[in-house]
C-alpha positions in Angstrom: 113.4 113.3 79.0 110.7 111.7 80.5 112.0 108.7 80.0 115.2 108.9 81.1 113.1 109.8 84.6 111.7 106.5 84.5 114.4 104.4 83.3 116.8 106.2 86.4 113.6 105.3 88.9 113.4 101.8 87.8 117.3 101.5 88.6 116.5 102.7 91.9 113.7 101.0 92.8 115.7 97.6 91.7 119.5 99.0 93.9 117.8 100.6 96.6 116.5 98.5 99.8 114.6 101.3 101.6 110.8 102.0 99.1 110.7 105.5 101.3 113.0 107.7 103.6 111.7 110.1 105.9 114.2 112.5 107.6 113.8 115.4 110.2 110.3 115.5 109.2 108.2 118.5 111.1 104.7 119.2 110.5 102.7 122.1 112.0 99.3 123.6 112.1 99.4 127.1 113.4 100.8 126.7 117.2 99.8 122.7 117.4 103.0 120.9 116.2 102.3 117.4 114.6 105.5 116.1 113.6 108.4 117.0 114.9 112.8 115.2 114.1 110.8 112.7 112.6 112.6 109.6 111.1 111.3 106.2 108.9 112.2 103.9 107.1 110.1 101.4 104.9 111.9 98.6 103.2 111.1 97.9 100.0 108.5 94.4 99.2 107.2 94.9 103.0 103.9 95.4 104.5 104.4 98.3 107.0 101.8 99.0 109.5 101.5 102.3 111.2 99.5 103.1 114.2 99.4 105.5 117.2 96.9 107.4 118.8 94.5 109.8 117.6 96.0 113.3 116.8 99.8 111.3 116.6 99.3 112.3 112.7 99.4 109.2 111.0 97.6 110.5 107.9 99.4 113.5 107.6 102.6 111.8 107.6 101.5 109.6 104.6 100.0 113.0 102.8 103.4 114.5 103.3 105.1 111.4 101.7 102.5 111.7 98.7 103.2 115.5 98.6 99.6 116.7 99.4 101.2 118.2 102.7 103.9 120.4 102.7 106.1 119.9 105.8 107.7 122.9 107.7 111.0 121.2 108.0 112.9 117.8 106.9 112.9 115.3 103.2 110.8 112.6 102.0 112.7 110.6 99.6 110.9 107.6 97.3 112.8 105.3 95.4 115.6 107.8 95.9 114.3 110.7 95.0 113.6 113.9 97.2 109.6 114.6 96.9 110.0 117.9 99.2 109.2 120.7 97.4 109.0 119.6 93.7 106.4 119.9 91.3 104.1 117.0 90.2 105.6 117.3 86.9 109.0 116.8 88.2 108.2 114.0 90.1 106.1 112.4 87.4 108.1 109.0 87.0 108.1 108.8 91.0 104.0 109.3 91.2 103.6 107.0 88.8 104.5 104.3 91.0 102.1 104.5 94.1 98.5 104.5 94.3 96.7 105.0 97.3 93.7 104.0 99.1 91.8 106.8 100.9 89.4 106.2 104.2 86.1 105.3 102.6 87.8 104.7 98.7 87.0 108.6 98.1 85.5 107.3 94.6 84.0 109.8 92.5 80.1 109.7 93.4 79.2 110.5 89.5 81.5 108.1 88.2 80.8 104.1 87.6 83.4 101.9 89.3 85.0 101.4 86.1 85.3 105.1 84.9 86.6 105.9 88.6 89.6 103.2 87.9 90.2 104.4 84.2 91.3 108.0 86.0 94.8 108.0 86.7 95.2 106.0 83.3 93.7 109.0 82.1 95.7 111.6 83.8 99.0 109.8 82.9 98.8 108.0 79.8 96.2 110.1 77.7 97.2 108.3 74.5 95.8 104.9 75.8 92.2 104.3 73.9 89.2 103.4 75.2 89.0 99.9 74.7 92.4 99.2 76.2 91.0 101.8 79.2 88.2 99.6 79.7 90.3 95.9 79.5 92.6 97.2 82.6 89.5 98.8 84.6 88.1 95.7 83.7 91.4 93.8 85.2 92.0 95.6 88.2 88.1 95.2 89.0 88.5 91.6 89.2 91.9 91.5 90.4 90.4 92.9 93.7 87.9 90.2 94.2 85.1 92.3 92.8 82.7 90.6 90.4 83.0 92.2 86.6 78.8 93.7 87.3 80.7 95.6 89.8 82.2 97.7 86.8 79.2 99.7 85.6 77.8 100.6 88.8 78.3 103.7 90.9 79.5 103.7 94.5 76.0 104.6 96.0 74.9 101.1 95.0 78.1 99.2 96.6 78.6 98.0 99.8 80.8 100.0 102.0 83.4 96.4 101.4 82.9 96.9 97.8 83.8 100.4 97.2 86.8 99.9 99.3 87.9 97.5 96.9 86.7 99.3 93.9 89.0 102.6 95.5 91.2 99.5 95.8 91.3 99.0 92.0 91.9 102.2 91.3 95.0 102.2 93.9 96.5 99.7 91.2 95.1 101.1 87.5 99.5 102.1 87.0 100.7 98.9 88.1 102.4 100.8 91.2 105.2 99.5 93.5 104.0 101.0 96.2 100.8 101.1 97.7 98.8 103.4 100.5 96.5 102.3 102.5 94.9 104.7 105.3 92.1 102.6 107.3 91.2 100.1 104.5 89.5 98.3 107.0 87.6 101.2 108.8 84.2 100.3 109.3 84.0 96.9 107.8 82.7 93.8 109.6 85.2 91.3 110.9 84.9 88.7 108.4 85.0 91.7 105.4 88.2 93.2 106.9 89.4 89.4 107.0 89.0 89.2 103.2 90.5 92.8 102.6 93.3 91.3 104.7 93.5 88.2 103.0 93.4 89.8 99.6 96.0 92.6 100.4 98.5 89.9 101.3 97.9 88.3 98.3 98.2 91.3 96.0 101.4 92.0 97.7 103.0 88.8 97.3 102.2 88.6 93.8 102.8 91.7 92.2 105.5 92.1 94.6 104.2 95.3 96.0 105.2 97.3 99.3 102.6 98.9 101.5 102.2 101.6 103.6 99.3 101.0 106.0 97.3 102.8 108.1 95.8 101.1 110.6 93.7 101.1 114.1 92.8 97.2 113.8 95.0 95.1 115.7 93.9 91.6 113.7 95.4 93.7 110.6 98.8 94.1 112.3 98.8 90.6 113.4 97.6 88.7 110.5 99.4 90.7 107.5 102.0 93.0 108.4 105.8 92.2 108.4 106.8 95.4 110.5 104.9 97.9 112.8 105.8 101.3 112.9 104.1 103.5 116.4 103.8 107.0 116.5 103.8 109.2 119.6 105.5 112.5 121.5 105.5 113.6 117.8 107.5 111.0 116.2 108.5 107.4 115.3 109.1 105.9 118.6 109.6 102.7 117.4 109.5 100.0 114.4 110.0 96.7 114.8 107.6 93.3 114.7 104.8 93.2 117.0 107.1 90.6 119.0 109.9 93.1 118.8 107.5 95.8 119.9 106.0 93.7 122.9 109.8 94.1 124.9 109.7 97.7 124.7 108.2 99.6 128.2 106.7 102.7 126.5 103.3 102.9 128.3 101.2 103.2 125.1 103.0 100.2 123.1 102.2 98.2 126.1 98.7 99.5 126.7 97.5 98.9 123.3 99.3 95.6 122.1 98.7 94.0 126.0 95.1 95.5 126.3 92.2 93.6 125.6 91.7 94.0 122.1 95.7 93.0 122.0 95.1 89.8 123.6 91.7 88.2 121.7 94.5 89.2 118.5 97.2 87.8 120.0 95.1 84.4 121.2 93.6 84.5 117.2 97.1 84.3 115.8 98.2 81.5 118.0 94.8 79.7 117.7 95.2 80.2 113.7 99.0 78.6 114.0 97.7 75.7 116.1 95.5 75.2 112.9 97.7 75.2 110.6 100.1 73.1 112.4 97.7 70.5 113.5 96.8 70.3 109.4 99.9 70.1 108.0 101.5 66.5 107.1 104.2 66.8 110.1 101.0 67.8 112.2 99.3 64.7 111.6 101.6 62.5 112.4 
């Protein structure tokens, strides 16, 4: 049975253009109204960004697509199938497919990084030994740009960089096609998010991943994501590119790509273009 689940996921993961559809969605808490006719789409192999202001519920929409929030109203549909509702068993060959990133890597503090990776291998494939545990703990470590010493140490003695990629590692311990990320970059000194950047492209291009991201850092939507999606007034307001974005006149879309921090990104970008033009072979001529 169970794999009959997988084998009809894996045909709609390879038909189906859209990774996740969100329709009517409403969230509430008490009287304060989060979410409300809320709408998204996010293509599958993209990078999506999402941002808004604080309170817009960014990280509750991304809860409700992972089923840790219940919405009041509306359907959240991955790969095709409706996640509203359903138990985690029956939506085992769906959860399967995503890993998520947490703000801060929410690691296990009494876990190494390697045992905190080997979890979800635990929780869905039981009947995987422990050598074999330790070889893809051991892959995933590395795949993240982590050295292997990495593995036996807990997160107190990481950098706060280091145990966002180590709750990166565990984010990819299934092999997932779809990947959360809420604030990977949070607190993390420009040239560290720069490499987290750099290395969540790269994972995405080669494992052919799409990612829903979380973000407040403007250098992340410019440098790595292919859309932007903005919430406000308790929805999607718009998704588009950044340039796409920049013709709209809704007074926060303006404020925050055209404000200060919007401009040193926006001058970064072109000055990294310049670059790149000025070293390639058509460049130097």
């Amino acid at each position: 049975m169970q794999q009959a689940e997988e084998r009809r996921v894996d045909d709609a993961i390879a038909q189906d253009e859209v990774a996740i559809r969100v329709r009517g969605l409403r969230n509430s808490f008490g009287d304060q109204v989060v979410h409300e006719k809320l709408d998204l789409d996010v293509r599958k192999g993209e990078i999506l960004g999402v941002v808004g202001g604080s309170g817009t519920g960014k990280s509750v929409l991304m809860r409700s697509i992972i089923g840790l929030q219940m919405p009041d109203a509306g359907d959240v549909c991955v790969f095709g199938e409706s996640m509203v509702g359903r138990l985690d068993d029956e939506a085992l060959a769906v959860r399967k497919r995503w890993g998520v990133l947490f703000q801060g890597g929410a690691l296990f503090s009494t876990l190494t990084v390697a045992e905190n990776v080997e979890v979800p291998i635990r929780e869905y494939y039981p009947n995987i030994g422990p050598q074999l545990r330790d070889e893809i703990a051991a892959y995933k470590i590395r795949m993240t740009g982590l050295p292997a010493e990495a593995g036996p140490k807990y997160p107190a003695e990481l950098s706060g960089g280091m145990r966002k990629r180590a709750g990166l590692a565990r984010a990819l311990a299934l092999d997932p096609d779809l990947l959360f990320l809420d604030e990977p970059t949070a607190g993390l000194d420009p040239i560290g998010a720069a490499a987290f950047d750099d290395q969540t492209r790269k994972l995405q291009q080669t494992l052919g991943l799409t990612v829903f991201l979380i973000t407040h850092d403007l250098d992340t939507l410019y440098s790595i994501c292919d859309r932007v999606a903005v919430l406000a007034d308790k929805k999607v307001i718009a998704v588009g590119t950044i340039e796409e974005l920049l013709a709209l006149d809704h007074p926060w879309i303006q404020e925050y790509f055209n404000g200060p921090r919007g401009r040193a990104a926006t001058a970064a970008v072109e000055r990294e273009k310049n670059k790149a033009a000025s070293t390639s072979p058509e460049g130097r001529r």
